[in-house]
C-alpha positions in Angstrom: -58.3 -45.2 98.3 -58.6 -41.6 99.8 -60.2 -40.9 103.2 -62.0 -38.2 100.9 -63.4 -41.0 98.0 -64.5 -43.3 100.6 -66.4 -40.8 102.6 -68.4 -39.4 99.4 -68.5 -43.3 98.2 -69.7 -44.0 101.6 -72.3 -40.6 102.1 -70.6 -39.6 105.1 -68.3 -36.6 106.2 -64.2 -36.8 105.9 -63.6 -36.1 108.9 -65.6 -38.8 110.1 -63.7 -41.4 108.1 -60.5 -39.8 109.4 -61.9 -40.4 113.3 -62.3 -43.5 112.7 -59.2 -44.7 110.9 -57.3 -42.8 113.9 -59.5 -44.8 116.5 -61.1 -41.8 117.6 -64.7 -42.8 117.4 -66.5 -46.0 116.9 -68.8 -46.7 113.6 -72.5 -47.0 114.0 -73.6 -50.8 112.6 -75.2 -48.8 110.1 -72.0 -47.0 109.3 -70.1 -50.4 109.3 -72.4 -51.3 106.5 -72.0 -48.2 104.2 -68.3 -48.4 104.3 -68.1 -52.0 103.7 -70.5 -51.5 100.1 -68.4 -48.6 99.4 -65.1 -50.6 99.5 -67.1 -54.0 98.2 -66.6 -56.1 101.3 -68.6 -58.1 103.5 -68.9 -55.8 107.1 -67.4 -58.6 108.7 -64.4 -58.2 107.0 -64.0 -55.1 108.2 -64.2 -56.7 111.8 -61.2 -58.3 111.9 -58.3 -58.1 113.7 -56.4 -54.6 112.4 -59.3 -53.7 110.3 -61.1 -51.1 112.2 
């Protein structure tokens, strides 16, 4: 999946998405929760070790 579909799946901003997957910001609890629905995982899957 594209950093672009997951952001618009998501509601959020690309650039955001891209922040995070390069560990440059921190996601919100509620942003943890509107990328897991937008992937179809549990939040705490996205938790894990390596995940975020």
């Amino acid at each position: 999946m594209s950093q672009e579909r997951l952001a618009l799946d998501a509601g959020m901003e690309r650039s955001y998405v891209s922040d995070l997957e390069r560990g440059m910001r921190n996601p919100s609890v509620r942003a943890l929760g509107r990328l897991a629905d937008a992937l179809g995982v549990r939040p705490a899957v996205l938790l894990e070790d390596g995940n975020i």
